[in-house]
C-alpha positions as CSV (number, residue, x, y, z in Angstrom):
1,X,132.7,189.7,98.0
2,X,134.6,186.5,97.0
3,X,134.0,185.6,100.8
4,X,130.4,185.6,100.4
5,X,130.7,183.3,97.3
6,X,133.3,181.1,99.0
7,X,130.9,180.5,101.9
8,X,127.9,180.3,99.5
9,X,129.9,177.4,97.5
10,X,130.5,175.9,101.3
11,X,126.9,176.1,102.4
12,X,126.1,174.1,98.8
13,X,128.7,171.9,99.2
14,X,127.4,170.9,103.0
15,X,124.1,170.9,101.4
16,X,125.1,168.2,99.0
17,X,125.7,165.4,101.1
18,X,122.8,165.3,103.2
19,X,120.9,165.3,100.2
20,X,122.6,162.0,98.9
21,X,122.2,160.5,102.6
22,X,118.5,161.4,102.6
23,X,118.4,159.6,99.1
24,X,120.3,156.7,100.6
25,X,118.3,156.2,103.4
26,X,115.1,156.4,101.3
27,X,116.4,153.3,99.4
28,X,118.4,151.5,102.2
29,X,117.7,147.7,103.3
30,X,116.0,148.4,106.9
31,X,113.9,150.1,104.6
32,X,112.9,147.5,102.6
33,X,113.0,145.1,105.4
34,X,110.6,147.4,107.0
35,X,108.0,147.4,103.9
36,X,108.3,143.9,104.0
37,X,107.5,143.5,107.7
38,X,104.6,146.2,107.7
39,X,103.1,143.8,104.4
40,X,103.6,140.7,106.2
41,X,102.0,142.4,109.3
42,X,98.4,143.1,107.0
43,X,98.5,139.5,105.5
44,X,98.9,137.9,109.1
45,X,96.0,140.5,110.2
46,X,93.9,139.1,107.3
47,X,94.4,135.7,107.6
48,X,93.4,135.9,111.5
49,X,90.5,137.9,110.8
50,X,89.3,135.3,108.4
51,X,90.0,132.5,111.0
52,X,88.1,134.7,113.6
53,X,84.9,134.8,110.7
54,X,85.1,131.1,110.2
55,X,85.4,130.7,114.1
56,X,82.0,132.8,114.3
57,X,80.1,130.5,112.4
58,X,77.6,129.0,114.1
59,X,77.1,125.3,114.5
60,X,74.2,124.6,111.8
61,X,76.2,126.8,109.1
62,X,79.4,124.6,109.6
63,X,77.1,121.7,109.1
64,X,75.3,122.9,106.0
65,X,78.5,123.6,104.9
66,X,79.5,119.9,105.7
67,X,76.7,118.1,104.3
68,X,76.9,120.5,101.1
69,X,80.4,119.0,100.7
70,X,79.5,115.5,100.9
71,X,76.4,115.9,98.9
72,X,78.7,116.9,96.1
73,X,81.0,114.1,96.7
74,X,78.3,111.5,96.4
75,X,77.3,113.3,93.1
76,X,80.8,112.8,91.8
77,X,81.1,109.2,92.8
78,X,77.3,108.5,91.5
79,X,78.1,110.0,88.1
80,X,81.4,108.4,87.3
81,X,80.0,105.0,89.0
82,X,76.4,105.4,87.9
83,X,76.4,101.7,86.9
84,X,77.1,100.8,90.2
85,X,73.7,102.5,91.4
86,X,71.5,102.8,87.7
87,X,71.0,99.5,85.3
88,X,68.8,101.3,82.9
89,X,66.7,103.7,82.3
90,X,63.2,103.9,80.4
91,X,62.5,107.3,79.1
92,X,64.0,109.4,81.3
93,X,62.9,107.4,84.5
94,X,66.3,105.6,86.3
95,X,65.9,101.8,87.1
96,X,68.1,101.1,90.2
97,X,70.3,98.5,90.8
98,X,68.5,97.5,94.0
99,X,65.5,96.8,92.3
100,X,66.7,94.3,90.1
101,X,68.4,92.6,93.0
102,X,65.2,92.2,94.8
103,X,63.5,91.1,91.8
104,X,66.3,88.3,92.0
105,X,66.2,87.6,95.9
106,X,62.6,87.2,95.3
107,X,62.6,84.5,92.8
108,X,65.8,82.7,93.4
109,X,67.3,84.4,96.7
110,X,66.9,80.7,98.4
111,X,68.6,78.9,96.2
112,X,71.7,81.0,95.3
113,X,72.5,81.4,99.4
114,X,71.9,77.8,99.8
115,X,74.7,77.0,97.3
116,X,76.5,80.2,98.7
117,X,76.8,78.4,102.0
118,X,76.9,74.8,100.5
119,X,80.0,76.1,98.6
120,X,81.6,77.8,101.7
121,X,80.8,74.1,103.9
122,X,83.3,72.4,101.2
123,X,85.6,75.1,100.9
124,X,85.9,74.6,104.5
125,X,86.5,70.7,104.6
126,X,89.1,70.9,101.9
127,X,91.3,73.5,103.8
128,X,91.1,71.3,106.7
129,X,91.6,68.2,105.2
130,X,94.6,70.0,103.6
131,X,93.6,68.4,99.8
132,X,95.2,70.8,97.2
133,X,94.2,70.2,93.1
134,X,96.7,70.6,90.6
135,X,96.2,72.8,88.1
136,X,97.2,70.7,85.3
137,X,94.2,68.5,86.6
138,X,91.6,70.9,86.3
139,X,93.0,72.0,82.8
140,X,93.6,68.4,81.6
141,X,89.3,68.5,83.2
142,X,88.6,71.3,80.8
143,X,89.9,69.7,77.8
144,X,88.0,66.9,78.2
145,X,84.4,69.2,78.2
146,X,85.8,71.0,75.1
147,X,86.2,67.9,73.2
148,X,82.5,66.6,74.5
149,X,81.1,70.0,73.2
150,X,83.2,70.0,70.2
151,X,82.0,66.6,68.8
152,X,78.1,68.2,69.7
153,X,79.2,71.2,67.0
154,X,79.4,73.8,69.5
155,X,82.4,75.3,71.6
156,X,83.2,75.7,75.6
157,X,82.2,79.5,75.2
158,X,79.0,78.8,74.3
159,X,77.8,76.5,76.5
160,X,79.1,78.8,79.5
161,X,77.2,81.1,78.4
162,X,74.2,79.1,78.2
163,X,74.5,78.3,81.6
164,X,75.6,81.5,82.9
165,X,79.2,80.8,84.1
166,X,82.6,82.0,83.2
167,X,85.3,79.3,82.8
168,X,87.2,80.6,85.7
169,X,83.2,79.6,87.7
170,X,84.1,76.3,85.7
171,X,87.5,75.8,86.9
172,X,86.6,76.6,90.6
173,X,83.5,73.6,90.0
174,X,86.1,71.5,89.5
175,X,88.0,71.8,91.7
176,X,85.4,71.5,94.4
177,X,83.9,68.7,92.9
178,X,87.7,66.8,92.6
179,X,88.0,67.5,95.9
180,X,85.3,66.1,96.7
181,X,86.1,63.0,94.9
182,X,89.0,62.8,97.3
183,X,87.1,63.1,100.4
184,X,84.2,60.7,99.2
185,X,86.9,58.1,97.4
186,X,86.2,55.2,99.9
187,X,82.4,55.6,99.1
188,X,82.2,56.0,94.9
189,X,84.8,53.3,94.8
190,X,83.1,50.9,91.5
191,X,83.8,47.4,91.0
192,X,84.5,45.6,88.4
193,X,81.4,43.2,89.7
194,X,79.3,45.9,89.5
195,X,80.3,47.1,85.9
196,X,80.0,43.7,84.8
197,X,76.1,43.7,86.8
198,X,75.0,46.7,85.4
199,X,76.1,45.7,81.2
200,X,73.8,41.9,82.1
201,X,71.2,43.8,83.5
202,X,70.7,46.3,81.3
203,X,71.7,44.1,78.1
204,X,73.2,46.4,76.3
205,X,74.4,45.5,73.4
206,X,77.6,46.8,71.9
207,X,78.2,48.9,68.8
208,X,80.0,46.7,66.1
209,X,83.5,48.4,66.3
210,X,83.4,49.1,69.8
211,X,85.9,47.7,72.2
212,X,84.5,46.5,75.5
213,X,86.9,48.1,77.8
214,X,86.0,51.5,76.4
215,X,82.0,50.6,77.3
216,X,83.6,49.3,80.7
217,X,85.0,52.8,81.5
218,X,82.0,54.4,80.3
219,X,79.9,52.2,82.5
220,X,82.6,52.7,85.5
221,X,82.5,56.7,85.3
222,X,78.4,56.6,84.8
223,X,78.1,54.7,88.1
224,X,80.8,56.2,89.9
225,X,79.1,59.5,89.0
226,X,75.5,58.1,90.3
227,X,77.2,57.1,94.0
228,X,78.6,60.3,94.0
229,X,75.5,62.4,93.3
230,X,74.1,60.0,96.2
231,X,76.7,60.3,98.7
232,X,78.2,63.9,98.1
233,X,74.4,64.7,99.2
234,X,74.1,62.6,102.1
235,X,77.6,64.4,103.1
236,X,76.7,67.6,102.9
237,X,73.9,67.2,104.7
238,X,75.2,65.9,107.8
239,X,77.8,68.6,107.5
240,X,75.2,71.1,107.1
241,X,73.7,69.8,110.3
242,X,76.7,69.9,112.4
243,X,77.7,73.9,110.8
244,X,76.2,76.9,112.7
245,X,74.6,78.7,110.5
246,X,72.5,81.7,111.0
247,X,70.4,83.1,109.1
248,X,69.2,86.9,109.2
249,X,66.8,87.2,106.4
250,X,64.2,84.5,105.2
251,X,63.6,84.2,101.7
């Protein structure tokens, strides 16, 4: 009798073990490592099956899909940049930016490229004559307006605006037009004969209280500004006859 227990208690004990290696093999690494692998395996499977599906698409559904894309990219750029494309609207219906420019072209479209290229012509004489202004010129240039408007009752910023410019459109006038001066200088040269021609022929008469070299200055920059008017036109049109210039539209 106690055999048969003693070899019952062995059998249990033999049992035992195989039971904790069957629990240790259920959570050992390879296992893991093998869940792992099989999950990577269906991920890979489903990614390749998607790039086989894309791959089967056929030309023209690649290209809607394309042109779908950039249709929505224009959208985006059109609403945050709608300025850029729509100037108004008038109850509901867009005006377009276009428009108003060929409403410009129309009316004035000769004359702004004519002083587009006459601007570029200059531009390109002063950078090969190698003439440089100083800013303190063209600021010491700007004053001198302000004062002029000043003493009229109005200010710099208004009369800008009345002509449509900025003062940085101001400063680069002046600067062309001082370089200018410099190219033309032998030309708008005045005389003190010709000061003293133009106050006897034109009898003017003096102010009481005004000094004559003050009207002699005057005098001098009125004529110097007439002979360069004359000869800053005669330049640019032998300049404009010697440039190639072609033009692609006709206005």
């Amino acid at each position: 009798m106690e055999k048969e227990v003693s070899k019952e208690a062995e059998v249990v004990k033999e049992e035992v073990p195989k039971e904790a290696e069957v629990v240790k093999e259920e959570t050992s690494p390879k296992e893991v490592k093998t869940e792992r692998t099989d999950m990577k395996k269906v991920v890979t499977e489903k990614l390749v099956s998607v790039k086989h599906y894309l791959m089967g698409l056929s030309k023209t559904t690649k290209s809607f899909i394309v042109v779908i894309g950039l249709f929505a990219v224009v959208l985006g750029i059109a609403y945050f940049y709608k300025g850029v494309f729509v100037v108004a609207t008038v109850n509901g219906t867009p005006i377009s930016r276009l428009s108003v420019v060929k409403e410009l072209e129309k009316k004035a479209g000769k004359d702004v490229l004519d002083t587009i290229i006459t601007k570029k012509l200059i531009q390109d004489e002063i950078k090969k004559s190698g003439i440089v202004i100083k800013d303190g010129d063209v600021t010491g240039e700007i004053d001198k307006i302000k004062e002029q408007v000043s003493a009229q009752g109005g200010t710099l910023e208004e009369a800008l605006t009345a002509q449509g410019m900025t003062e940085a459109d101001l400063r680069e006038q002046i600067v062309l037009n001082k370089a200018l001066e410099q190219i033309l200088s032998d030309k708008i040269a005045v005389t003190d004969e010709e000061v003293t021609e133009y106050l006897s022929k034109s009898k003017t008469a003096l102010p009481k209280g005004t000094n004559s070299d003050d009207m002699k200055n005057q005098v001098r920059e009125q004529l110097k500004g007439q002979k360069f008017n004359t000869e800053a036109g005669k330049w640019l049109e032998a300049l404009k006859s010697k440039a190639q210039i072609n033009y692609f539209m006709q206005y």
